[in-house]
Backbone as numpy.savetxt, mean C-alpha at the origin, in Angstrom:
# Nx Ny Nz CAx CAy CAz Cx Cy Cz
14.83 3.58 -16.38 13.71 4.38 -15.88 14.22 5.78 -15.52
13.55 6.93 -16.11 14.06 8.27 -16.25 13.34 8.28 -14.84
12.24 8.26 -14.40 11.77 8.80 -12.79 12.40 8.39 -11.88
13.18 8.59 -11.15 13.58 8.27 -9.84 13.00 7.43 -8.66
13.96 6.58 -8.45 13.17 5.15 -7.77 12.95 5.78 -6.18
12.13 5.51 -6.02 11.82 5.83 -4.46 12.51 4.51 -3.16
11.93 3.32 -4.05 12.29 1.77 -3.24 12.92 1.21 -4.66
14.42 0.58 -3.91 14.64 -0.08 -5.29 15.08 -1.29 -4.66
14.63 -3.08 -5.23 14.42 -4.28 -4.40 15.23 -4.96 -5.41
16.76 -5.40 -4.47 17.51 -6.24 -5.39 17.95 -7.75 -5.39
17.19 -8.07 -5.73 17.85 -9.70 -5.66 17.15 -10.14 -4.09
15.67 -9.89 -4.42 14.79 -10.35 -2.93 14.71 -11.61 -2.84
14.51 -12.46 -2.09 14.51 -13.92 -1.97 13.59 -13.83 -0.43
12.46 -14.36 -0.11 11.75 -14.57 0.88 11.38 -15.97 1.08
11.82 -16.40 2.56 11.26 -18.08 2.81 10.00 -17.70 3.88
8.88 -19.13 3.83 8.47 -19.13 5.60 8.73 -20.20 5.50
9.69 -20.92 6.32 10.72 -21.82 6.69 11.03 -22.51 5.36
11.24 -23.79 5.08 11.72 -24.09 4.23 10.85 -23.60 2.74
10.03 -23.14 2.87 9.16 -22.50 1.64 9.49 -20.91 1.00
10.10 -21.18 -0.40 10.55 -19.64 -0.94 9.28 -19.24 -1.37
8.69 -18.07 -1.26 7.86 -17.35 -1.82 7.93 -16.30 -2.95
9.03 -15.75 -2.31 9.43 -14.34 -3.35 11.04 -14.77 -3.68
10.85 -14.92 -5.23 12.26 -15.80 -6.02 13.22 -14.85 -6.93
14.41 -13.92 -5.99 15.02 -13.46 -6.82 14.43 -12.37 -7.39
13.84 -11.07 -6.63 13.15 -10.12 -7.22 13.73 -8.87 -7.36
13.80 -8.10 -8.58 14.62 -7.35 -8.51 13.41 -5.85 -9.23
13.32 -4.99 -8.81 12.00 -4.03 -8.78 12.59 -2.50 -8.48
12.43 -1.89 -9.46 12.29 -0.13 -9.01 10.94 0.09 -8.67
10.63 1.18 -7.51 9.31 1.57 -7.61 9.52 2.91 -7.83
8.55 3.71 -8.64 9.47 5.09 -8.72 8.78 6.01 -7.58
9.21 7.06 -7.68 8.67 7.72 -6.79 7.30 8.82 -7.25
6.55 9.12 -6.14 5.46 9.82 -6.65 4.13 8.95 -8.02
4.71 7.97 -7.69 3.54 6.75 -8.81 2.73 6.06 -8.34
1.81 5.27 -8.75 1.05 4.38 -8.46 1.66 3.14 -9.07
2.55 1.83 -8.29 2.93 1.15 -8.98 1.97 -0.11 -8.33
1.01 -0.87 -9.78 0.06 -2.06 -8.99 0.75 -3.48 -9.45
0.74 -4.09 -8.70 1.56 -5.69 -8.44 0.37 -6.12 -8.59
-0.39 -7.07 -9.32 -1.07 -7.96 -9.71 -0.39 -10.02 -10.00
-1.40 -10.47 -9.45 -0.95 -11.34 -10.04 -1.82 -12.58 -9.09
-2.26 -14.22 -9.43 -3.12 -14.75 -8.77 -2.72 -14.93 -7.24
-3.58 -15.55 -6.75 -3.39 -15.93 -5.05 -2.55 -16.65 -5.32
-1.46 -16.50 -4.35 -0.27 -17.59 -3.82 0.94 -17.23 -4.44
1.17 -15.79 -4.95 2.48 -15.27 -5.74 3.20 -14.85 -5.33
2.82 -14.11 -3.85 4.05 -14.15 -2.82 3.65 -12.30 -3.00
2.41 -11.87 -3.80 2.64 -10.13 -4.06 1.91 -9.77 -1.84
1.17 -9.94 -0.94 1.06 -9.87 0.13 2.56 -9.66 0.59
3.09 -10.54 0.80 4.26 -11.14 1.34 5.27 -9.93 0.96
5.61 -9.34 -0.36 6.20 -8.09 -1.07 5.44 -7.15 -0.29
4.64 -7.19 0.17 4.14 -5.83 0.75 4.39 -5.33 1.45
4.59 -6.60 2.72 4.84 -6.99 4.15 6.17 -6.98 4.40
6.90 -7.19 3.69 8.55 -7.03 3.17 8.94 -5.45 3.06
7.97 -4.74 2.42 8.79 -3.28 2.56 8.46 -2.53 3.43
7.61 -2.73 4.62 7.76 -1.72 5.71 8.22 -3.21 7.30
8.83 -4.12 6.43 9.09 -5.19 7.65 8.23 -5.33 8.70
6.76 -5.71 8.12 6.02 -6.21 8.94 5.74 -7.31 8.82
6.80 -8.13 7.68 7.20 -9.40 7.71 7.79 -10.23 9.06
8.94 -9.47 9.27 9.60 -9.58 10.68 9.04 -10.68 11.76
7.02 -10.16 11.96 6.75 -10.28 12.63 6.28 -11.80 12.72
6.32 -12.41 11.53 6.07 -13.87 11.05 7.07 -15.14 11.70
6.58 -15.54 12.29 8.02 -16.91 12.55 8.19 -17.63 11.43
9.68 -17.93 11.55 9.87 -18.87 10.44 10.04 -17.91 8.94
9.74 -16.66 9.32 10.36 -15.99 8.12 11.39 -15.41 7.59
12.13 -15.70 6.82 13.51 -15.13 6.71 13.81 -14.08 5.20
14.41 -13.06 5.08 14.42 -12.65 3.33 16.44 -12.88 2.80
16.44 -12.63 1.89 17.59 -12.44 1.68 17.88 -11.76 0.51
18.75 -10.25 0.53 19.04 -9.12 -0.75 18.91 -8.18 -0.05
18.36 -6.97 -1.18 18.11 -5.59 -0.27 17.16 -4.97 -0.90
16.39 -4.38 0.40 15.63 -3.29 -0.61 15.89 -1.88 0.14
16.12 -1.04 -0.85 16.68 0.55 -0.45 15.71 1.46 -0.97
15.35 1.82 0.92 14.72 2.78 0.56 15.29 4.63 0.73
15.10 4.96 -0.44 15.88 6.15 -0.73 17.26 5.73 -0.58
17.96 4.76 -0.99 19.18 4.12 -1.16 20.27 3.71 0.33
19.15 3.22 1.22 19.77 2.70 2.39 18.76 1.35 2.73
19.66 0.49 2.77 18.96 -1.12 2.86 18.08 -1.04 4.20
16.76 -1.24 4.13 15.73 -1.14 5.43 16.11 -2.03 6.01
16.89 -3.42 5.94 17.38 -4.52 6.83 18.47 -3.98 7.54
19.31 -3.07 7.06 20.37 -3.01 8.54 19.98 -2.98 9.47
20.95 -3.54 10.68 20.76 -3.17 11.40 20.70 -1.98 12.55
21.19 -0.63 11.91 20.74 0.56 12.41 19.30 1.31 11.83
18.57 0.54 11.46 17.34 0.85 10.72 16.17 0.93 12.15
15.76 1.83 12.26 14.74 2.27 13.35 13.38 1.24 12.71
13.29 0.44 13.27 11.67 -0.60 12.20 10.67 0.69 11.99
10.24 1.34 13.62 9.30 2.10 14.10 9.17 3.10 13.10
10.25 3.69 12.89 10.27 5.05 12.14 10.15 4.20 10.44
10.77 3.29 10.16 10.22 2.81 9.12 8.96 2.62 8.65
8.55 2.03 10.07 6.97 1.80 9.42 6.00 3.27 9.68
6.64 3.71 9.66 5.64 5.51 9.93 5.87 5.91 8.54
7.45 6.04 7.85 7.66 6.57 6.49 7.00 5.52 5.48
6.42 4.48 5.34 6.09 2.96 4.90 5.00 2.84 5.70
3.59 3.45 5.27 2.56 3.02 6.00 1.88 2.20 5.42
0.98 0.90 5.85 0.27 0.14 5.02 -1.23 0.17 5.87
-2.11 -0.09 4.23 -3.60 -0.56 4.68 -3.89 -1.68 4.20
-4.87 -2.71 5.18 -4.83 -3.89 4.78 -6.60 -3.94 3.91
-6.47 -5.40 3.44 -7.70 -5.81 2.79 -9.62 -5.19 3.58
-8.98 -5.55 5.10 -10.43 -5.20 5.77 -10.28 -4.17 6.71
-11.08 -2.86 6.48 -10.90 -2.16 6.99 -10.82 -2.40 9.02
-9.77 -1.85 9.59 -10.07 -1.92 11.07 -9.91 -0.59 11.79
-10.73 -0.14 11.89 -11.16 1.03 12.92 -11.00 0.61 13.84
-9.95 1.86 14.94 -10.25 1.03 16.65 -11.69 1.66 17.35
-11.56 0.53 18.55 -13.45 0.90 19.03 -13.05 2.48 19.49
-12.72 3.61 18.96 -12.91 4.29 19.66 -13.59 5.72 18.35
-13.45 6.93 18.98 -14.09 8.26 17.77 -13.43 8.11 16.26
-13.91 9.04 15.34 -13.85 8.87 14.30 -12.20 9.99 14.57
-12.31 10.53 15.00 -11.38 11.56 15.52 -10.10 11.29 16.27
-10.29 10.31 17.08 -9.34 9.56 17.93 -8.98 8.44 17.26
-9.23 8.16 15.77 -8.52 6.97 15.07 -7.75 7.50 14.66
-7.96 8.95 14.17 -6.91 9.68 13.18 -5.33 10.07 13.91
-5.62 10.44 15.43 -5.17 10.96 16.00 -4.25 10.19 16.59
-4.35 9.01 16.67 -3.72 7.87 17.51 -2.33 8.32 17.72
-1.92 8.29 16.17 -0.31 7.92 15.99 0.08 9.52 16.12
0.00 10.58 16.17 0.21 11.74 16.24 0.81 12.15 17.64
-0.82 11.65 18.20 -0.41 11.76 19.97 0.94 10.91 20.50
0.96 10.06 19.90 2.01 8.62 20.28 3.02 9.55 20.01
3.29 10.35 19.14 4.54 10.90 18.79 4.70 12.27 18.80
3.82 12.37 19.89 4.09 13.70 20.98 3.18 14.44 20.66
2.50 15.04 19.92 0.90 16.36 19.35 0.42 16.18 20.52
0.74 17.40 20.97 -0.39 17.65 22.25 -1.36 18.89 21.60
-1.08 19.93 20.90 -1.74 20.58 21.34 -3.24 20.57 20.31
-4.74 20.73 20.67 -6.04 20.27 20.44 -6.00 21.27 19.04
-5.36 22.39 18.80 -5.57 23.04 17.34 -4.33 22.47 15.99
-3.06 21.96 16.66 -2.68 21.13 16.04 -3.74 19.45 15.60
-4.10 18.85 16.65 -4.30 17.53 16.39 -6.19 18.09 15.01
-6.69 18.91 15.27 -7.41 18.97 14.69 -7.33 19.52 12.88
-6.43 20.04 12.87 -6.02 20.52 11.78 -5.37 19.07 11.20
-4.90 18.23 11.94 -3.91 16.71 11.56 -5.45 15.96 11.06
-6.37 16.37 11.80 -7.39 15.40 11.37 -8.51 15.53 10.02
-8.50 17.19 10.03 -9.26 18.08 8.57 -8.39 17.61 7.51
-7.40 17.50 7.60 -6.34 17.59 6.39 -6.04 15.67 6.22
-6.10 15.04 6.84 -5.83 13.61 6.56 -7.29 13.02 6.15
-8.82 13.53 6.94 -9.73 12.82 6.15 -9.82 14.00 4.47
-9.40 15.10 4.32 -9.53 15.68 3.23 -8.91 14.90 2.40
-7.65 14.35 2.44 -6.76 13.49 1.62 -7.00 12.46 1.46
-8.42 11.83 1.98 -8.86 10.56 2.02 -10.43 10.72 1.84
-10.89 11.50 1.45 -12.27 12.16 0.75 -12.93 11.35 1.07
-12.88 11.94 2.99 -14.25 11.49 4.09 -14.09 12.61 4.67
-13.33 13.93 4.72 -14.07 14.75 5.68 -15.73 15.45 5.27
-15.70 15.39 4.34 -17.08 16.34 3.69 -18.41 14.91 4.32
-18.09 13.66 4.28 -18.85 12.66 5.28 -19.26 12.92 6.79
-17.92 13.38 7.06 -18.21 13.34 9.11 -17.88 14.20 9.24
-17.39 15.33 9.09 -16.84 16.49 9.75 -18.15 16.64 10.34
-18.80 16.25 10.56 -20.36 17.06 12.03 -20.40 16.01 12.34
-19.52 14.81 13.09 -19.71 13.60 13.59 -18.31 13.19 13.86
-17.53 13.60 14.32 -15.95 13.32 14.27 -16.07 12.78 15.35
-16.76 12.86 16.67 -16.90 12.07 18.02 -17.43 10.75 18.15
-18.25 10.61 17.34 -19.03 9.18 17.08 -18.19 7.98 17.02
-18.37 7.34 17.74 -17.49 5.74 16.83 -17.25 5.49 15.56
-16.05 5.14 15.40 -15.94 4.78 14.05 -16.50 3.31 12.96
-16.78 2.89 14.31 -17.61 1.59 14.07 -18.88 1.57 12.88
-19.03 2.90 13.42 -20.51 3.07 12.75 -20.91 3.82 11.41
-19.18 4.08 10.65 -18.97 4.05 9.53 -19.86 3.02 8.89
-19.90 3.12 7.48 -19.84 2.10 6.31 -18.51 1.57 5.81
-18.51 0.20 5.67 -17.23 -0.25 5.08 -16.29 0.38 4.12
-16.94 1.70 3.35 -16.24 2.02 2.22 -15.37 2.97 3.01
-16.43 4.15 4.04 -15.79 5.23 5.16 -14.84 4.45 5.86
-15.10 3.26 6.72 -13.83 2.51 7.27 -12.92 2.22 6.48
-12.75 2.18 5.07 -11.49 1.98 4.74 -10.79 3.31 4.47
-11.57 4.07 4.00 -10.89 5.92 3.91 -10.40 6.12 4.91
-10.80 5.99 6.27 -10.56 6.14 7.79 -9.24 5.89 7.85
-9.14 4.50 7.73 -7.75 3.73 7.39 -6.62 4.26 6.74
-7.16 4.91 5.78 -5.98 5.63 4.74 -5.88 6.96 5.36
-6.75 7.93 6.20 -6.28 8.90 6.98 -5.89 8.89 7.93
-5.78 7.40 8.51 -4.97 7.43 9.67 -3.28 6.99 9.63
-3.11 6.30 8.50 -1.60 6.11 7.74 -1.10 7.95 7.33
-2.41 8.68 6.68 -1.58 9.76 6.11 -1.25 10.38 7.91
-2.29 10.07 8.62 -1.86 11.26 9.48 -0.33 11.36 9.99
0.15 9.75 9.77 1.56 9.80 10.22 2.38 10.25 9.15
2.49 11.21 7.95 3.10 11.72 7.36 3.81 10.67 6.74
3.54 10.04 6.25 4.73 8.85 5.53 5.04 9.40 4.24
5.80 8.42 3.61 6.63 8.56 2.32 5.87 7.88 0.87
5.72 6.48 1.83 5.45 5.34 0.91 3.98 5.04 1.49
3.07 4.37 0.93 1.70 3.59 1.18 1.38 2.90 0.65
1.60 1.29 1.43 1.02 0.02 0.36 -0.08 0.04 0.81
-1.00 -0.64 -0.05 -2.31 -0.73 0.14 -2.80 -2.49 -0.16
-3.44 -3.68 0.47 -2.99 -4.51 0.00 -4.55 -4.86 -0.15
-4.95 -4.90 -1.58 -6.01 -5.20 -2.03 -7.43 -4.14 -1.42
-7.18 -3.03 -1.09 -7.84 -1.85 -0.11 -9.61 -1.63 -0.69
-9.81 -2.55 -1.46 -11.18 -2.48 -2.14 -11.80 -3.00 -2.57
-11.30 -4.53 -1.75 -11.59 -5.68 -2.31 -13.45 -6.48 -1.44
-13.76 -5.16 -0.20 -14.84 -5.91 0.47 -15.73 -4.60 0.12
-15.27 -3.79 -0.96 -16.06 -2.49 -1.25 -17.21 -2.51 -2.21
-18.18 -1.71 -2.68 -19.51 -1.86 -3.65 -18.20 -0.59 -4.54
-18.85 -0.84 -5.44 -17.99 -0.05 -6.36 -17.81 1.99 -6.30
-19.30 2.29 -5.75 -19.05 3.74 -5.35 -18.20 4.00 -4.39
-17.87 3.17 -3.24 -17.36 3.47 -2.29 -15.40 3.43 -2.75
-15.28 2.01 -3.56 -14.39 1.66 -4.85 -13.53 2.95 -5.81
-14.58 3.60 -6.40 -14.22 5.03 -6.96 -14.08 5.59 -6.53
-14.40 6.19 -5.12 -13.68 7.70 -4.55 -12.75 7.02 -3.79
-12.33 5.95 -3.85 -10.62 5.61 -3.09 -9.56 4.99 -4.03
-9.98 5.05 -5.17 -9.06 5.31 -6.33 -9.19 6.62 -6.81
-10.04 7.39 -6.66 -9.95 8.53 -7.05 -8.94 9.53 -6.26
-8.80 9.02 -4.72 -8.16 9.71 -3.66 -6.75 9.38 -3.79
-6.32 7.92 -4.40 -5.22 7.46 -4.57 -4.21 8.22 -6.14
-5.43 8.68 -6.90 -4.60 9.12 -7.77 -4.62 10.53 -7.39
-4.93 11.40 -6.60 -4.37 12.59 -5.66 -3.63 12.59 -4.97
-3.31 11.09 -4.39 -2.45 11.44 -3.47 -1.00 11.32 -3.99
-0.66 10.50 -4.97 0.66 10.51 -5.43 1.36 11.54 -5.90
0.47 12.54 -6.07 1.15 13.92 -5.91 2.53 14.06 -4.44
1.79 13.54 -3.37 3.00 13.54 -2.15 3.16 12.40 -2.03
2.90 11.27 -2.66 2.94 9.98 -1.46 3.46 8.92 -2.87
4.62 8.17 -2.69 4.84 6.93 -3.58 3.74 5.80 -3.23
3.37 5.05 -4.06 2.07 4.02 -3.73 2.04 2.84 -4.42
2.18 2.11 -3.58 2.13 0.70 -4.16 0.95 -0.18 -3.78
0.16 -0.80 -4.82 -1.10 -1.51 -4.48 -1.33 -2.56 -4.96
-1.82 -3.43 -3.91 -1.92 -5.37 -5.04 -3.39 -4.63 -5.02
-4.00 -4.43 -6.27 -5.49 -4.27 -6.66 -6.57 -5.47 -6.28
-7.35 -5.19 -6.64 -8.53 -6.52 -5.80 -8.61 -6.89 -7.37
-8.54 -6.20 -8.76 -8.82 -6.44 -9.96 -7.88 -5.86 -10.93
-7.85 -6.81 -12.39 -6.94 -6.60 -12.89 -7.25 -4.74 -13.24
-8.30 -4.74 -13.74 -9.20 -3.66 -14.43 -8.53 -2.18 -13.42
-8.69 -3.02 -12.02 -8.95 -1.41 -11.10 -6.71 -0.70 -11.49
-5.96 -2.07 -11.41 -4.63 -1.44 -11.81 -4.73 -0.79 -13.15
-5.27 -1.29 -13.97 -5.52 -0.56 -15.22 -6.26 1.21 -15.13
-6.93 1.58 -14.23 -7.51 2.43 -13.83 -6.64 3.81 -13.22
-5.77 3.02 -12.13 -4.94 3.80 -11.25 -3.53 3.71 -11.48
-2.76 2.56 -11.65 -1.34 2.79 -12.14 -0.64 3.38 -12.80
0.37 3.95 -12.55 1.46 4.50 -13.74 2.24 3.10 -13.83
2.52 2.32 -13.64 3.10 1.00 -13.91 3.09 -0.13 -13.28
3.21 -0.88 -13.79 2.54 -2.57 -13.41 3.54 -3.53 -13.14
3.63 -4.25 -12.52 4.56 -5.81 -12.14 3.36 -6.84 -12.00
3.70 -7.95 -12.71 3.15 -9.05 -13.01 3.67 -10.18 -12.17
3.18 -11.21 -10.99 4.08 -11.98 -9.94 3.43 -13.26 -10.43
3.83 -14.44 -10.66 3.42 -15.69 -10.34 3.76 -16.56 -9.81
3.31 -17.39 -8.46 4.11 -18.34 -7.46 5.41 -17.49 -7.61
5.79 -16.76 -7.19 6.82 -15.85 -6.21 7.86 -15.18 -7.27
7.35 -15.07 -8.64 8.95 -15.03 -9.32 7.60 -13.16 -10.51
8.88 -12.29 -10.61 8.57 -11.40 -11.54 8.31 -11.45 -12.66
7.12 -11.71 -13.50 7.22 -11.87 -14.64 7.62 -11.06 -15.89
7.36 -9.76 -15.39 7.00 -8.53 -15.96 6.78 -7.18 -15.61
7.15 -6.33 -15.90 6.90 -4.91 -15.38 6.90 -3.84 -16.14
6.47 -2.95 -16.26 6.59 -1.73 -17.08 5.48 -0.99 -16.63
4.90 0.17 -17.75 4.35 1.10 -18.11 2.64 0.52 -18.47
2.13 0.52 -17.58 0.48 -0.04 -17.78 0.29 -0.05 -18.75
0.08 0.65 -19.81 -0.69 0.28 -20.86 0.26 -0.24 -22.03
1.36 -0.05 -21.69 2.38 -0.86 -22.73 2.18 -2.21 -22.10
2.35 -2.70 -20.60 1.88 -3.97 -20.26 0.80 -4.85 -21.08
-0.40 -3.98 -20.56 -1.39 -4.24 -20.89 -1.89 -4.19 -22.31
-1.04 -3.67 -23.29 -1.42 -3.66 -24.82 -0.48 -4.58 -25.56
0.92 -4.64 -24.88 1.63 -5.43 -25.85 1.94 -6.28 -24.81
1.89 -6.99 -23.80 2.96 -8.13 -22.65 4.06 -9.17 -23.09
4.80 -9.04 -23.19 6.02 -9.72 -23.74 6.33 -11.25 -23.32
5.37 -11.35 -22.46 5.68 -13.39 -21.69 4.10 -13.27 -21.69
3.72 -14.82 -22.43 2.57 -15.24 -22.80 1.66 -15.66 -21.45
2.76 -15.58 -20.68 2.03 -15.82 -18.80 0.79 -14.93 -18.74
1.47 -13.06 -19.12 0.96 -12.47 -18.37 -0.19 -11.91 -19.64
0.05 -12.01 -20.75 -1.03 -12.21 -21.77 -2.20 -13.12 -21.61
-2.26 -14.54 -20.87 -3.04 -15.44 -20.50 -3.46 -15.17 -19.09
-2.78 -14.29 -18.47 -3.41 -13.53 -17.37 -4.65 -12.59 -17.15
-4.11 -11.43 -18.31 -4.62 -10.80 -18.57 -5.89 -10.80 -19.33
-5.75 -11.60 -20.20 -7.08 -11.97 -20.92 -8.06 -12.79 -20.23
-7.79 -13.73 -18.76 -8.55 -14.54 -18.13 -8.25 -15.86 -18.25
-7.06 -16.30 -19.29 -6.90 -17.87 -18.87 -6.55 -18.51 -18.44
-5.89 -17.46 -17.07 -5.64 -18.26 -16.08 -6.00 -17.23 -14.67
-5.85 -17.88 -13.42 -5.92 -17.10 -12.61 -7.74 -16.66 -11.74
């Protein structure tokens, strides 16, 4: 791979207790791409997600074993800051969660936490993170309101401007469009393929179709083991293991 790996995962092995999930995985992600992990329920691609900003950790009974380097320092040492990891490694999950509080004070959370005091900084943190998440032109005349009172598609944009606001590196997204109507669907794949301009991105898609849409390259997972990876539409036009050909076409999964 001529692009430069951003996360490179060698020889991953993940248990929850005596159960392996992720078997021996070995993965470049490059940098500045959209790389989508597909593959059916129970493949262990969640679990990979949760693994690169170690919010695995937080699981009992979970253990990994290998490395994954990000920007070529293993995130398991133990001089690895988790905190600051998971700020450079931000993730959004399946259902959007807004806290009960402004549309303004979701964005702002992690900013303040890490010192932004001053009100023309935090507001400029907040124009520029829903811009990158194509909801400010939505609320900018409503930034005080609860965020509650979004629509599910705005609560998940919300979500993704409140990861950018912490300036990260990386952004998994784990199935981010999977409780969405499809308009709401298109302008957060549309935002995702803007953002990899600054941001490496990794996404388990809700559909095979939507990785086909947004990826620069694909990994194929089944019950915990890599089947496949490359260049989307070389995936997807020629697949070299009849797995992910019978995947792809619907006969299995």
């Amino acid at each position: 791979m001529t692009q430069k790996a951003k996360i490179d995962i060698k020889g991953l092995n993940f248990f929850f207790e005596q159960k392996q999930v992720i078997k021996e995985l070995n993965l470049e992600i490059p940098e500045n791409r959209i790389l989508g992990v597909f593959g059916p329920a129970g493949s262990g691609i969640t679990t990979l997600l949760r693994t690169l900003n170690r919010l695995s950790d937080l699981t009992a009974g979970a253990r990994q074993e290998g490395e994954i380097l990000l920007d070529g320092k293993n995130i398991f040492d133990t001089n690895v800051n988790v905190t600051e990891l998971r700020r450079r490694v931000g993730m959004v999950f399946d259902v959007p969660t807004p806290l009960p509080m402004s549309i303004f004070d979701n964005v702002v959370l992690g900013p303040r936490m890490g010192g932004m005091k001053s009100k023309t900084d935090l507001e400029e943190k907040v124009e520029t993170s829903l811009r990158m998440s194509a909801l400010w032109d939505d609320v900018k005349d409503r930034l005080d309101t609860p965020a509650a009172r979004l629509s599910g598609g705005q609560q998940q944009r919300l979500c993704i401007a409140r990861v950018l606001a912490l300036e990260p590196e990386v952004i998994l997204l784990d199935r981010p469009c999977s409780a969405l109507d499809p308009i709401s669907t298109a302008k957060i794949e549309e935002s995702l393929v803007q953002l990899k301009e600054q941001y490496t991105i990794v996404i388990a898609p809700h559909t095979v179709q939507q990785a086909g849409r947004i990826a620069d390259r694909v990994a194929f997972m089944l019950m915990g083991d890599l089947i496949e990876q490359g260049y989307t539409q070389e995936v997807f036009s020629f697949p070299k293991d009849k797995r992910t050909n019978d995947y792809l076409t619907g006969r299995f999964g």
